[in-house]
N, C-alpha and C positions, 0 to 999 in steps of 0.2 A: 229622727223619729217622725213614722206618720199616722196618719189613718186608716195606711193599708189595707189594715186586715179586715177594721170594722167596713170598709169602705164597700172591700170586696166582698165580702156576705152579706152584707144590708142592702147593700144596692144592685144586687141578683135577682130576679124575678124568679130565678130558678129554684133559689135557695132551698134546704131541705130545714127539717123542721127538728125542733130541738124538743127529747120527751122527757119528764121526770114526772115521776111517782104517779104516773096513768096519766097527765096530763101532757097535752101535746101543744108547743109555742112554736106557732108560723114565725114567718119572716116579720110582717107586719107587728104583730104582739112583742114578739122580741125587741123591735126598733123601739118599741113606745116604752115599752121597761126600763131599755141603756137610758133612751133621753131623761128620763124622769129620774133615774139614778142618778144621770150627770149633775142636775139641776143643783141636785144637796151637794155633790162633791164642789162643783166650780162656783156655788153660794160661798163654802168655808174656806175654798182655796183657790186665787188668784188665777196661779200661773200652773199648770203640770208638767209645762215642756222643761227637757233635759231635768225630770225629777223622778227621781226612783219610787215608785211607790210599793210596799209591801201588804200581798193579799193575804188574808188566812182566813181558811174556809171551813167549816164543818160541812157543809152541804156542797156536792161538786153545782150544783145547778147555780148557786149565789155564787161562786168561782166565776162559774160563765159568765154570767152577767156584768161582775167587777172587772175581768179581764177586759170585756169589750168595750166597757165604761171609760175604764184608764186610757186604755185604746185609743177610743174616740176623742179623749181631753188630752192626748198627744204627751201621756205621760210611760214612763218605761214601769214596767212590771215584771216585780219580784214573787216570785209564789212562794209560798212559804207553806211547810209543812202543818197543818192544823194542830196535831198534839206535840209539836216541839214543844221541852220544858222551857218556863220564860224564864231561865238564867240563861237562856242560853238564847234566845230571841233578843232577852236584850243586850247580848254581844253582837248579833246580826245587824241590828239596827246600827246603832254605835260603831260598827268596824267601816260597816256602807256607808256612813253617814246620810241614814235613812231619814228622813220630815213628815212621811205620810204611811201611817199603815190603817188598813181597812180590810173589814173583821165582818163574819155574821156572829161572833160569841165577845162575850166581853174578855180581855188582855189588859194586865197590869204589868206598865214598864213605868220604870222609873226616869221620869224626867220629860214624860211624855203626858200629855191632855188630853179629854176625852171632849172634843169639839162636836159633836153629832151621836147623838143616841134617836133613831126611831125607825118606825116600822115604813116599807114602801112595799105593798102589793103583798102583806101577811109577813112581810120578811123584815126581820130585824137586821140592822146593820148599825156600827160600831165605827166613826172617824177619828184616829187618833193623830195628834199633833206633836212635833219635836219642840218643846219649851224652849231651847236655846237655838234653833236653827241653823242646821247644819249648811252651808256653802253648795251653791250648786256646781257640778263639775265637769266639764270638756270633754272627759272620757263617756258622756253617756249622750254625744251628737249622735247621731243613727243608729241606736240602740234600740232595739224593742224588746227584748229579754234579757234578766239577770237571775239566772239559773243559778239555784244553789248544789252545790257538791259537798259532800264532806271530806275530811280532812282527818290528817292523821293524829293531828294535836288537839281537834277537836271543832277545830276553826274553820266554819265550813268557808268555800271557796266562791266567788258569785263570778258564773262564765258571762260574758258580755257577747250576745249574740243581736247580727242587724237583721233587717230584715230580706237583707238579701242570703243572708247564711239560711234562712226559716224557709224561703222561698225555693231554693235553687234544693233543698234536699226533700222538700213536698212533690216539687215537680219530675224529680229521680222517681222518688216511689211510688209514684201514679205512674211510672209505666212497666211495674211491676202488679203493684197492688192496685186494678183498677176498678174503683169504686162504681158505680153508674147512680142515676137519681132516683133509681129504684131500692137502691140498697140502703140497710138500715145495719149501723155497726152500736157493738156493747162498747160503755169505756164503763168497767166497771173497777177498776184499778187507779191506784192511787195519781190523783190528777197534774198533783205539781211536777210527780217524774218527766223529765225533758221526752221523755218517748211518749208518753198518753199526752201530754199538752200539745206537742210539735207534731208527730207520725200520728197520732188519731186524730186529736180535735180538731186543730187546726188542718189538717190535711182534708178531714170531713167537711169541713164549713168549706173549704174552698175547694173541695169535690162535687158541690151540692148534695150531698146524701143525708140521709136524716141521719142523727146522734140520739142512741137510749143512752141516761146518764141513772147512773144507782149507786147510791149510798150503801148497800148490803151490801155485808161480809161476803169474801168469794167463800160459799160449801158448793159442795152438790148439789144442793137442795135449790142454793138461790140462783146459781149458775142457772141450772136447768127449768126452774120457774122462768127467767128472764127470756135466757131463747125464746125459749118455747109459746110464751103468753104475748110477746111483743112482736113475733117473727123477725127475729134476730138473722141478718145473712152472710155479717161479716163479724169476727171475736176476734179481738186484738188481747193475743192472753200472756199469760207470764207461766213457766214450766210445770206451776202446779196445778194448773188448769185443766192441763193434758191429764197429770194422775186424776184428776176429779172425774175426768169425761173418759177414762179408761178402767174406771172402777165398774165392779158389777151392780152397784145400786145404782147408778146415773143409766148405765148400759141401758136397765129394765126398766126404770122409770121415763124413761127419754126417749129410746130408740126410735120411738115411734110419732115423736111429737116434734124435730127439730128438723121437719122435710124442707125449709127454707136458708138453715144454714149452709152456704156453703164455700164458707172460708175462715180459715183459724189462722195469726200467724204469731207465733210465739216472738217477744220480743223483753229484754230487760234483766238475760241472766241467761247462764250456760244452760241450755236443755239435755239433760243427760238421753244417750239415743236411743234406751228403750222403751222411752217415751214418745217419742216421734213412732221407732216401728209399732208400736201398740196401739194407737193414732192410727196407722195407715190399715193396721188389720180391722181394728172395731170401728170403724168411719170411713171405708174407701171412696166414699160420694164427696165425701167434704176434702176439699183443696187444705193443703196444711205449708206453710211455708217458715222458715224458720230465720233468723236475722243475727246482725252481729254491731253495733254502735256504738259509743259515747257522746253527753251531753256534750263536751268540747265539737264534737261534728255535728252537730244539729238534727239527730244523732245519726242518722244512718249510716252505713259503711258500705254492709253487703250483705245480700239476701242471696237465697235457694228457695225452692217447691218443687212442688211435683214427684215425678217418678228420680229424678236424681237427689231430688232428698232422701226419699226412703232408701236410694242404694247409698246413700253417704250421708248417716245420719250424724257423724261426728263434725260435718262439713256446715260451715256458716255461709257460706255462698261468696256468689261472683263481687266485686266491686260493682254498687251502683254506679250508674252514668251520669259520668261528670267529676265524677268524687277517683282518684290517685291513689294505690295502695302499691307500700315500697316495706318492704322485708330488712332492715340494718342487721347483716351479720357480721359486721364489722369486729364486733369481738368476739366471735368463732369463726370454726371453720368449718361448720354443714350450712346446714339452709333454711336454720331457723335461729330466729331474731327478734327484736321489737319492732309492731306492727307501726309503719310511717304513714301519716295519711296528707295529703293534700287536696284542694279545690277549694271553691267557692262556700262550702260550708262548713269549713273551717271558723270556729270563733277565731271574734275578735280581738279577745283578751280576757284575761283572769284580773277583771275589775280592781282597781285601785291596788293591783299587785304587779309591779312590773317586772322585779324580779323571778316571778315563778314563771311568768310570762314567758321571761328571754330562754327559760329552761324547756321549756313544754314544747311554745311555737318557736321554731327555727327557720327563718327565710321562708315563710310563708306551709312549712312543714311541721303538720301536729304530731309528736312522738308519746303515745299512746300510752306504753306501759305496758301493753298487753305480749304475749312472747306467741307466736303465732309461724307459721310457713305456708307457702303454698304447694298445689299440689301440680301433676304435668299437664292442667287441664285451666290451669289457673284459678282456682278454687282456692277458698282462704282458709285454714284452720287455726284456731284458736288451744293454744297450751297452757297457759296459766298469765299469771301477773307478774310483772317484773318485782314489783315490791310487794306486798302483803295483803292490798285488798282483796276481797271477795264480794262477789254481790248476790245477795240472798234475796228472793221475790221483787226482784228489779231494782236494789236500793241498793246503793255502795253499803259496805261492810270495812268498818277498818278498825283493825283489832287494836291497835294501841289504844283508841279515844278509848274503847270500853275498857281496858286495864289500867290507864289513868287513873279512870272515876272509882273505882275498884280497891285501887291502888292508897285512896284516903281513908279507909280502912286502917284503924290501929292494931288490929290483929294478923292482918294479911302480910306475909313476907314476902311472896312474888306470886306473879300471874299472867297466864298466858291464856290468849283467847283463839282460837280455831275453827276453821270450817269442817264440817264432814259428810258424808254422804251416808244416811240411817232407812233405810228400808224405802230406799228411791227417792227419798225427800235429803235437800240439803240445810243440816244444821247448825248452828254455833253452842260450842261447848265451851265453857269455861272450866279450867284447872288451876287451883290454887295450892297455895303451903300457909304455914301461917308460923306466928314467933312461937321460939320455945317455951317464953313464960306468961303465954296466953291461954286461957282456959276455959273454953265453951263448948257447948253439944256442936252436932252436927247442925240441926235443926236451926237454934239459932245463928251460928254462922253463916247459912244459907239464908235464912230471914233475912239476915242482915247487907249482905250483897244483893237479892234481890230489892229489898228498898231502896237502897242509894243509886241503882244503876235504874229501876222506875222514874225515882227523882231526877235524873240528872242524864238519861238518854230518851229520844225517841222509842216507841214500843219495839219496833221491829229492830231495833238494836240490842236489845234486851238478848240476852243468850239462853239457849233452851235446854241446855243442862248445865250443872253446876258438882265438879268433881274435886272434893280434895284429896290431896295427891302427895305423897309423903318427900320427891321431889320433883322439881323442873331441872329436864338438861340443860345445858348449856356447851356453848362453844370452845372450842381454845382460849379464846380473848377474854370469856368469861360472860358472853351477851348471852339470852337467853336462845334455846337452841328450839327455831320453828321448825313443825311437821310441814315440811312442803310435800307432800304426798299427795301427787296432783288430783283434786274431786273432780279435774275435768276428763280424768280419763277412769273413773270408778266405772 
């Protein structure tokens, strides 16, 4: 673990300048923040090196500032989802055998101290302490991120990335996506996803370009405020960005206000293609490039733009450079496989998990999951998932955890969770049955699934319809029988 990163943004002359909420923080402002931040953190605690420490943020701009904090006190940093429920925070803590978590809201976990409450520069921050102290551990030497994934049991997974994995995939996509110190990109999407933290922020800081950072929901409304009020030049979006800015009210309200954008690149989920060509008809000015990754790769893979995107809009693009893409068709016999990835920004492991480890990375080879081929031109396309997940507005989806929780329901007999594709947007649907000698309305049955999966998943987990269903198939063997009915080719 080093100072990298804070080292190489703070000690840039160049540096670009970080905005939130109409206020703009130079290099210098920003440097006087982190130190005076560190002062309370390295006051309550010793040591940070080889120590994980866990952020959670409501504000992405107090994110920034903690990131580069830890940073700088040579501690590894975990980001953590802001509204995760804390039963389940304090499984994350506990599993990582986490000692420091820091908060801009107050968090109750059990077994943890609240050693720091106050405000530094308007902003309230939160140092919580592990009561029994957890052991520091070996696996987090040259660590700078511990990315959480979710899991299918519920458990989410923490990838162990150095800083050479962060470094060697920033420096692939800057020669793709290249920033200048004129440009100013949106991160208006959720922060701790490995692609906004690694492919924007950090790629930005060490691009020198300036970062708008916003708290508002993506609409139309706020999208096209942002652009347009800030001079937005570059939008790091996720697929439903593209329907907002292909809509006829952003068209009319916009058209004429976003003369400085001019770059989009969709990243954090399948982009169904007629979204991309509806992009290239209502926006021909604006450069649109589309991407294909996982957090285990830090994350990039492979990118397209331009005019060969719009003619292959189903197409994720070429292997970045440096980074190895290998097709295992080993168990058929066409020419399509599970996507292999290898290079330098490959993680380094599935934290304090070694067996999942020896499964995923092979000889220095990440096997993906994803079912994908190439095309005669070496172009990657993406098919579906080996196993179940899906990812809906850039955030893994895994339908077991939600039918689990679902699943403690005393009325529910079985349940099956799904992806689908509903008027261009992709959904999750839930289908359920329930016992024969149970006896409730609709209304309250549904009440009742929507509160415990409130309680007990993140929001965007939450499924957006709820159907009961008089049965669920099933297989020969008697498992339940999933709709594999690919949404990637809707």
């Amino acid at each position: 673990m080093s100072k990298e990163l804070y080292n190489k943004f703070i000690l840039t002359k160049e540096a670009g300048n970080i905005i939130y909420d109409g206020i703009e923080f130079g290099r210098d402002e920003i440097d006087r923040r982190i130190l005076e931040i560190s002062k309370i953190l390295t006051a309550d605690i010793v040591n940070l090196s080889q120590e994980a420490v866990a952020i959670s943020c409501n504000k992405k701009i107090n994110f920034f500032f903690l990131f580069l904090v830890v940073n700088c006190c040579d501690g590894v940093v975990m980001p953590v989802y802001a509204r995760t429920p804390e039963n389940k925070l304090q499984h994350i803590c506990e599993r990582y055998d986490i000692n420091y978590m820091v908060s801009d809201h107050e968090i109750n976990l059990v077994g943890y101290s609240l050693i720091y409450h106050g405000s530094v520069f308007s902003e309230e921050y939160f140092i919580y302490e592990c009561n029994k102290s957890f052991p520091k551990h070996e696996e987090l030497k040259g660590i700078e991120l511990l990315m959480l994934s979710s899991g299918t049991t519920g458990v989410s997974k923490a990838i162990s990335l150095s800083l050479d994995n962060i470094l060697s995939n920033t420096r692939s996509i800057q020669k793709y996506i290249i920033p200048t110190r004129e440009d100013r990109c949106l991160i208006i999407k959720e922060i701790t996803h490995s692609s906004s933290l690694i492919s924007e922020l950090i790629n930005s800081l060490l691009s020198k370009n300036s970062v708008l950072l916003s708290d508002l929901i993506p609409t139309v409304s706020s999208l096209g405020y942002l652009i347009s009020t800030y001079g937005v030049t570059i939008l790091y979006a996720i697929p439903d960005f593209l329907l907002f800015m292909n809509s006829i009210k952003f068209i009319n309200n916009y058209r004429q206000l976003l003369g400085k954008l001019r770059l989009v690149q969709v990243v954090g989920a399948f982009c169904p293609p007629n979204y991309i060509t509806d992009f290239h008809k209502n926006w021909p000015k604006i450069d649109l490039f589309n991407g294909y990754g996982l957090t285990e790769a830090s994350p990039r893979v492979a990118v397209l733009g331009g005019e060969e995107l719009y003619a292959n809009p189903r197409c994720v693009g070429y292997p970045i450079s440096g980074v190895g893409v290998h097709i295992d068709t080993s168990s058929n016999n066409t020419q399509e496989g599970e996507i292999c990835v290898t290079g330098p920004n490959i993680m380094v492991e599935y934290y304090l998990n070694e067996e999942l480890t020896s499964k995923i990375k092979i000889g220095g080879m990440l096997r993906t999951g994803d079912i994908g081929y190439f095309d005669d031109k070496n172009r990657l396309y993406i098919l579906g998932r080996k196993d179940n997940r899906y990812i809906k507005s850039g955030k893994n989806i895994f339908p077991e955890e939600i039918e689990s929780v679902v699943r403690k329901l005393p009325f529910i007999s079985e349940v099956i969770v799904y992806p689908k594709i509903e008027s261009g947007r992709l959904i999750s649907i839930l289908e359920y049955t329930i016992c024969n000698d149970e006896e409730k309305n609709l209304n309250q049955e549904a009440s009742e699934i929507i509160k415990l999966c409130k309680d007990n998943l993140e929001d965007y987990k939450i499924p957006d319809q709820y159907r009961k269903v008089k049965n669920i198939p099933h297989t020969s063997t008697g498992k339940v029988k999933r709709d594999r009915n690919n949404y990637y080719n809707e």
